[in-house]
N, C-alpha and C positions, 0 to 999 in steps of 0.2 A: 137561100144559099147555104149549102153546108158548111160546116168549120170548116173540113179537109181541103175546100176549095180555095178558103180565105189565103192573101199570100199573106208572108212572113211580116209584111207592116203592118198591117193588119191587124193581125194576131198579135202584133206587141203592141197596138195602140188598146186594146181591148184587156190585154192581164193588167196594161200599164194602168189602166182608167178603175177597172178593180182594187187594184193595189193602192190608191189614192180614195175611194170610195171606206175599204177598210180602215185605212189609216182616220181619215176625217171622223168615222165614227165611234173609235176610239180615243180620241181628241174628244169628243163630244161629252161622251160618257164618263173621262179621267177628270173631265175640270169641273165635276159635281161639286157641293158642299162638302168641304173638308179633307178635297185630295187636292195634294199641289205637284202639278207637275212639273218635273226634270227640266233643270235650266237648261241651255245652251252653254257647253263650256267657256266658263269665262277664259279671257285675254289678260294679256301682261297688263295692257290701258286699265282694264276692271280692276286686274289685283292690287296694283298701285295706287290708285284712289280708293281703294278697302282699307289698305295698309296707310292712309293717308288720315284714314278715317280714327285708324286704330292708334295711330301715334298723337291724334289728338287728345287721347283719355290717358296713352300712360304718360303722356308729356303735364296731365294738369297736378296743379297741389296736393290733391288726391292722394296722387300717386308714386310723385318724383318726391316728395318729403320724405318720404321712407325709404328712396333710392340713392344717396347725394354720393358725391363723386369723392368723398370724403369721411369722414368717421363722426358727423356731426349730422344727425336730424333735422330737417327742417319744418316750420310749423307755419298754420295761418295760410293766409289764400296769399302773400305776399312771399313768402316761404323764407321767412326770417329765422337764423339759427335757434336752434330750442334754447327754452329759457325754462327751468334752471338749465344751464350747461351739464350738458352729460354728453358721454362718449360710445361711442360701440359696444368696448367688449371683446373679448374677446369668440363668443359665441354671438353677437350681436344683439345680446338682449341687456347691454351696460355691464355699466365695471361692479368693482363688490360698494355695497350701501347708495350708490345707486343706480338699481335695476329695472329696466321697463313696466313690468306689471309692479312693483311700488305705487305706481299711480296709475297706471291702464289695466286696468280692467277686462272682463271678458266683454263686457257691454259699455256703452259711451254712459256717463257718471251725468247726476243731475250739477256739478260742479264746472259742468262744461269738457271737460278734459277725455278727450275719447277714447273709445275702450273696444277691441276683439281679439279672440283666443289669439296667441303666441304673437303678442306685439310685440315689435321689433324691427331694426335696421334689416333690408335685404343685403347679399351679401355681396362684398364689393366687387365680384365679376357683373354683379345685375345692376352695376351705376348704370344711369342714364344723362345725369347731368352732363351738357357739352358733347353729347353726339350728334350728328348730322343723319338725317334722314337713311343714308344706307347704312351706316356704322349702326345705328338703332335697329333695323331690319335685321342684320346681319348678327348681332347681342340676340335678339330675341329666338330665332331658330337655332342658336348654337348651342346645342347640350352642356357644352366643355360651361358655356356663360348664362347659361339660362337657369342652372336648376337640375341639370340632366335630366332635359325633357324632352320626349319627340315632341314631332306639333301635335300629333292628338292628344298628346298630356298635356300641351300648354293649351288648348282647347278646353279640358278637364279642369287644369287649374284656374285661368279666369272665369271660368263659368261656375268653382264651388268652392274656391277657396276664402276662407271666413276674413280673412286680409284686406282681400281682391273686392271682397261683395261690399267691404266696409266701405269703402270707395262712395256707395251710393245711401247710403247713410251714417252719415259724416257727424251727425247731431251740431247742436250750437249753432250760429250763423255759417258753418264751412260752407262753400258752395259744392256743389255735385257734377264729377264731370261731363263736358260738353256732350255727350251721348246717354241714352238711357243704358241700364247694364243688360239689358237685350239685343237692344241695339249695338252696344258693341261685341258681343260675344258674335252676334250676327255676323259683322265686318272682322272680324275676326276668322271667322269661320268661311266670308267669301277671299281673304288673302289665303287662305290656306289650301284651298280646292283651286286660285289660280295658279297654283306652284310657288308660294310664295315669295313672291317675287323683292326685289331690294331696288328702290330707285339708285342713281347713278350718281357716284359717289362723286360731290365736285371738286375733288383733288385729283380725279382722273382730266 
């Protein structure tokens, strides 16, 4: 039978089965060793359990002792006001005689007491202390509260800031938060491609 003859279903069941033949063999050939292929755009449901993921690393001792909702540092996995008592600051690296690097260091000290470049309080738009899951969402994408940062900078920044990385060695008994720092840059990176989405505030 000629083409010319075939009718119109035909001829679309025939490009249609093509077009599904190329497709499959490019599937075939992309999911070799060392090529990963293109998700499926994530969903709101995905990026909220990304961001669910991701609130559980800047919520640990890690993290929030350097964030406090107040001018006071907290220490230890228990996040007990620092001892000696010292304050902010006014640049957030303490007051005059006593000053952050005084005793932190660029590296955690064999004394226990931990150490990386520009230690110091974040600054008091970037508390975290007493947020709820959206107010938290909503702090971290806000330039005005974050750092003035898009999300690809805030991407940038936990993934190489000397602060951030400390997080995952903490030295002394501290514990290390709940995710590896791949792992969370990773869920980081999948809240950010779902549109960053904010759980739903329950004041609403």
């Amino acid at each position: 039978m000629k083409l010319s003859l075939l009718t119109n279903a035909h001829r679309t069941f025939i490009i249609g089965s093509i077009g599904w033949l190329v497709f499959a063999v490019v599937l075939t050939l992309g999911s070799g060793p060392g090529v990963r292929l293109a998700a499926a755009p994530a969903n709101r449901a995905e990026g909220l359990a990304a961001f669910m993921d991701v609130a559980s690393v800047v919520r640990s001792p890690r993290c929030i002792n350097c964030h406090p909702a107040g001018d006071v540092p907290r220490q230890t996995d228990f996040q007990l006001p620092h001892f000696p008592a010292v304050a902010r600051g006014a640049d957030g690296h303490g007051i005059t005689g006593m000053r952050c690097n005084a005793c932190h260091q660029d590296v955690n000290q064999a004394s226990g007491v931990p150490g990386a470049p520009h230690w110091g309080l974040a600054p008091r738009s970037m508390a975290w202390v007493g947020l709820d899951d959206h107010e938290l969402a909503e702090q971290l994408k806000d330039p005005k509260r974050n750092g003035n940062r898009t999300l690809a900078q805030m991407i940038e920044h936990v993934t190489s800031e000397p602060l951030v990385c400390w997080a995952w060695q903490p030295g002394g008994d501290r514990e290390a938060p709940p995710l590896t720092h791949e792992q969370f840059i990773q869920r980081f990176k999948d809240w950010v491609a779902a549109g960053a989405p904010s759980p739903q505030s329950p004041k609403e």
